[in-house]
C-alpha positions in Angstrom: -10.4 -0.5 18.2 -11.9 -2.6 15.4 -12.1 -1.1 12.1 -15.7 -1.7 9.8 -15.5 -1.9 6.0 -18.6 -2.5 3.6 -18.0 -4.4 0.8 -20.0 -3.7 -2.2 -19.4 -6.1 -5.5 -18.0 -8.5 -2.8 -18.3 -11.5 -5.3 -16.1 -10.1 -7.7 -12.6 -10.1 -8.2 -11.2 -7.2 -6.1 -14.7 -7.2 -3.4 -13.7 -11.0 -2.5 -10.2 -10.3 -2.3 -10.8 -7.0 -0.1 -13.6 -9.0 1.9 -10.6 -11.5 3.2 -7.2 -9.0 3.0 -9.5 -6.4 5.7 -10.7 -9.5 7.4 -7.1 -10.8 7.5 -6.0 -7.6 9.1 -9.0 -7.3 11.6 -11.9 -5.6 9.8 -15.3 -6.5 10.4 -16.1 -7.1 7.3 -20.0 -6.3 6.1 -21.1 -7.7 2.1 -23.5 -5.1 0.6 -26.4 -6.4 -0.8 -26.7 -5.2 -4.3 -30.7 -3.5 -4.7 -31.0 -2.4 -0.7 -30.4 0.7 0.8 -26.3 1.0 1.1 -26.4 4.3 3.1 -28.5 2.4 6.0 -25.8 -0.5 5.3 -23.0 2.0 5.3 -23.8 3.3 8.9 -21.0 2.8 11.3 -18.7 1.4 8.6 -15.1 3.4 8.8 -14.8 2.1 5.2 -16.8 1.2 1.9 -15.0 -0.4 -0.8 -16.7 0.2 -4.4 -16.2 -2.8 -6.0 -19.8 -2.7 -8.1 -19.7 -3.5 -11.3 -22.2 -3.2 -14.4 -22.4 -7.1 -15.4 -20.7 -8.1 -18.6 -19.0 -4.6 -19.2 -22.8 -3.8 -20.0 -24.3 -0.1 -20.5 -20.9 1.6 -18.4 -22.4 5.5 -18.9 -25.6 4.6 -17.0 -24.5 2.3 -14.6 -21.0 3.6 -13.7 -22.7 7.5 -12.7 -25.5 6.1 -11.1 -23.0 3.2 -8.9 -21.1 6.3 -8.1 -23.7 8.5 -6.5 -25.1 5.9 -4.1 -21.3 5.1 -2.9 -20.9 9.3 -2.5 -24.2 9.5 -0.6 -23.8 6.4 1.8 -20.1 7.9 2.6 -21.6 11.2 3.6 -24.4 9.4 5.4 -22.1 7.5 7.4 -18.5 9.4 6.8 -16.2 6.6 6.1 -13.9 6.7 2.7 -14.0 5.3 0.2 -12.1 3.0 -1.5 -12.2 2.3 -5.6 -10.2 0.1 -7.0 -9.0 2.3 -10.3 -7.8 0.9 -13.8 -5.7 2.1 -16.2 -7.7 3.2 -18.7 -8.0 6.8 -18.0 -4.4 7.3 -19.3 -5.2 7.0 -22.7 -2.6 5.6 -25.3 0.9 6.8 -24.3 2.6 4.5 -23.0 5.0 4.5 -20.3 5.1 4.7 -16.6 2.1 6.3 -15.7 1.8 7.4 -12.0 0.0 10.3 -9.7 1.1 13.3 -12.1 0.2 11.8 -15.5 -2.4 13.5 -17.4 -6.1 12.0 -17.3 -6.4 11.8 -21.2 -8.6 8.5 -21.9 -8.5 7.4 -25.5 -11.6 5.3 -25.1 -15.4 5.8 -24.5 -14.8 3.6 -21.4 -11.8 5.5 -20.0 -13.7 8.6 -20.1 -17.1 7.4 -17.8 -13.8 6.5 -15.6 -12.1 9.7 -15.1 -15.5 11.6 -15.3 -16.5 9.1 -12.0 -12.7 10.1 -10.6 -13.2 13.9 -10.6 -16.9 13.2 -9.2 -15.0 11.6 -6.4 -12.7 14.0 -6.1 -15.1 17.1 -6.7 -17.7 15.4 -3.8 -15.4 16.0 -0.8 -15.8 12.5 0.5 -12.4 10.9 1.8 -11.4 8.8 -1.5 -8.4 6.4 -2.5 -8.4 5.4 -5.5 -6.1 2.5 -6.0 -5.1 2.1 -8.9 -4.2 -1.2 -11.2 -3.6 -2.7 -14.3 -5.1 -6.3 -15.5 -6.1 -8.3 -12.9 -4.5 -11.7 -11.9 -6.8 -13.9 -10.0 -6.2 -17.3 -10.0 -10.0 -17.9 -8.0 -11.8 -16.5 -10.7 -11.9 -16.6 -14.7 -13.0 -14.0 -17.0 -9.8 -11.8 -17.0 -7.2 -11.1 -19.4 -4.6 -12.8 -18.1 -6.4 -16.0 -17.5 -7.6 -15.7 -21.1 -4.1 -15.8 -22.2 -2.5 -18.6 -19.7 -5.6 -21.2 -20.4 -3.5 -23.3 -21.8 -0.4 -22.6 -20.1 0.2 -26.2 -18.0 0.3 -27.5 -22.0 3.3 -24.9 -22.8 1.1 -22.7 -24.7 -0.2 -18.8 -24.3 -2.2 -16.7 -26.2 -1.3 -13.0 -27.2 -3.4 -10.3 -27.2 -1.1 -7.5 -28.9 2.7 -7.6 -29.4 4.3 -9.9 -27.4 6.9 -7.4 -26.8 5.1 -4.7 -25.2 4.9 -4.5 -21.3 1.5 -4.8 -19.5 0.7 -3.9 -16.1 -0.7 -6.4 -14.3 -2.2 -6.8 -10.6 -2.2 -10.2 -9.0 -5.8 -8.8 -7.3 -5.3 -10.6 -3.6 -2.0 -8.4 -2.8 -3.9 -5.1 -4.3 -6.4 -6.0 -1.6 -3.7 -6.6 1.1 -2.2 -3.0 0.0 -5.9 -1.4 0.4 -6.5 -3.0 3.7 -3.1 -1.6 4.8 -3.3 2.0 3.6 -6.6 2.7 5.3 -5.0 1.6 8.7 -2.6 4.4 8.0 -3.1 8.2 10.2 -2.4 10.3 7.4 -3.8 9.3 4.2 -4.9 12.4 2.2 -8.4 13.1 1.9 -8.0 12.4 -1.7 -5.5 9.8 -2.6 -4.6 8.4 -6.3 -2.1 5.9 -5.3 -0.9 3.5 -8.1 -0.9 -0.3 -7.4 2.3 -1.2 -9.5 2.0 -5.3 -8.7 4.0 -6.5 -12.2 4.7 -5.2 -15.4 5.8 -8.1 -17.8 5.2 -8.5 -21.4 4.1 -12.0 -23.2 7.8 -12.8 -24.0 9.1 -12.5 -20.2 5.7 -14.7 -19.0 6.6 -17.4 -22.0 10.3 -17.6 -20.6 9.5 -17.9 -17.1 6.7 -20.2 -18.2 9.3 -22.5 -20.1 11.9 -22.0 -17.3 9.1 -23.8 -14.9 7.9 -26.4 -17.1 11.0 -27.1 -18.5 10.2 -26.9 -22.1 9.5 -24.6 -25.2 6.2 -22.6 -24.7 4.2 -21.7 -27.9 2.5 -18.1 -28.3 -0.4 -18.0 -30.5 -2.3 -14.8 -31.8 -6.0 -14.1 -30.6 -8.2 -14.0 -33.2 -9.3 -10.9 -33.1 -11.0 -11.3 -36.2 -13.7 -13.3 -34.6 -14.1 -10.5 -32.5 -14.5 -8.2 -35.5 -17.6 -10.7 -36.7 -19.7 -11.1 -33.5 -19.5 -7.0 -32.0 -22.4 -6.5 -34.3 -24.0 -8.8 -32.2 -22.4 -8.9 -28.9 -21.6 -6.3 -26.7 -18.7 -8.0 -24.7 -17.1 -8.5 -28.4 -17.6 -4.2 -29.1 -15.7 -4.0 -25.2 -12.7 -6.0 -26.2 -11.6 -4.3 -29.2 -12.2 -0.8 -27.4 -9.8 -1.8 -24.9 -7.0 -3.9 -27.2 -4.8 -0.7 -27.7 -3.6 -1.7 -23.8 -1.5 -5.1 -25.2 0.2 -2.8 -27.7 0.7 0.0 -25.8 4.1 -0.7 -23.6 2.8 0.6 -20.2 3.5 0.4 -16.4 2.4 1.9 -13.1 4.7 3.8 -10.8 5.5 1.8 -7.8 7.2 4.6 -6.2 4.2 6.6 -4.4 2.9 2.6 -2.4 6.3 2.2 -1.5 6.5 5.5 0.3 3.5 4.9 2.4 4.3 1.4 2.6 7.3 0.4 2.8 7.5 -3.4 3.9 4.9 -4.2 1.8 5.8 -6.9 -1.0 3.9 -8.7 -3.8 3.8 -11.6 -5.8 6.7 -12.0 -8.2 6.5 -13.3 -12.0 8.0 -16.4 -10.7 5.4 -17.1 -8.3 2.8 -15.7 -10.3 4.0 -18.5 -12.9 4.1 -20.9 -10.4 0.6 -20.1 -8.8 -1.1 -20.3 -12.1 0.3 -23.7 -13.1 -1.1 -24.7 -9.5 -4.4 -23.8 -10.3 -4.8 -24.7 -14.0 
């Protein structure tokens, strides 16, 4: 039987990765159009992916509550799950490997609108996974962290965001969409599932010697100046986001791999090497 999923944010980093990885594995695939009604869209879909995003990190406590209750009433309307893709924010600022079991204890304005939208989820009673990842890596788009950092990368030169000793989770954002595609093909998925995407977890010393290993040559690390930051969040609201969110390239952190692997236990991801090797590719 063909499967249906509904795509909503499908131009955005994980909704056009999850429109091809379900259409890869046999989904019909339907895109959501942002502004019409997404419980009439919704109907007959087995699956809606919530990959809608306020533009430009803009006005989160208005947007986020408001994204979430149309999701909740088009799954009810139509009962399919619901897939979000989570971040790591709701964790707060101990590091370590954060799974499943760790405390919800966000250290941020932004990490709490995301664990309040996690226990509406949960609270609702709609079928929910929320997979969960660190920074994505998506060589098909800019405007993430990690192609911030590797810009200059093909010249032998990164930028660091925080100590270049700490590790960072990262996920390379088309095999997080394979891994959704794959779990909601699976019988017994709980209703409610918080299931950690652990991709890689590398910190800006391993990337610069895997970087030099391939281009066969020093690589340079430069500071970002988060000083200029500092000057324009007065002014500019992205600015204000960043430097909420910096604690995450000091803090040494990594997702537990162990609960995907026990669901899915073939599955395999990108490694560092061909992470490297992709982003050189595309740059």
């Amino acid at each position: 039987m063909t499967h249906t999923v509904l795509i909503a944010g499908a131009s955005g980093h994980f909704g056009s990765a999850a429109a091809t990885a379900f259409a890869d594995a046999g989904w019909q695939v339907r895109r959501y159009q942002r502004g019409t009604d997404m419980a009439a869209a919704a109907q007959g879909a087995d699956v809606i992916v919530n990959a809608l995003n306020p533009p430009k990190y803009n006005n989160w406590a208005q947007h986020i509550p408001a994204i979430t209750a149309q999701v909740i009433a088009a799954a009810r309307a139509s009962g399919a799950r619901v897939v979000v893709p989570g971040n790591v924010y709701v964790y707060g600022s101990l590091g370590g490997v954060w799974g499943p079991d760790t405390p919800h204890a966000p250290s941020t304005r932004k990490g709490k609108i995301r664990a309040e939208m996690e226990a509406t989820y949960r609270a609702s009673g709609v079928p929910t996974l929320i997979l969960r990842g660190g920074d994505y890596i998506d060589p098909a788009q800019t405007g993430t962290l990690f192609s911030m950092m590797t810009a200059k990368a093909a010249q032998g030169r990164l930028t660091r965001f925080g100590r270049a000793d700490a590790l960072h989770a990262y996920a390379p954002v088309a095999d997080m969409a394979r891994a959704a595609a794959a779990l909601c093909d699976l019988p017994n998925l709980p209703d409610f599932a918080d299931i950690p995407y652990a991709g890689q977890a590398f910190s800006v010393n391993d990337l610069a010697a895997e970087l030099a290993r391939q281009l066969g040559k020093p690589v340079k690390i430069s500071a970002f100046p988060w000083w200029a930051m500092r000057l324009a969040a007065p002014f500019w609201e992205l600015a204000r986001e960043l430097l909420e969110m910096r604690y995450l390239s000091d803090v040494s952190h990594e997702l537990d791999a162990k609960p995907l692997a026990a669901l899915l236990p073939d599955f395999r991801g990108q490694t560092l090497a061909q992470i490297v090797a992709q982003t050189l590719k595309a740059g």
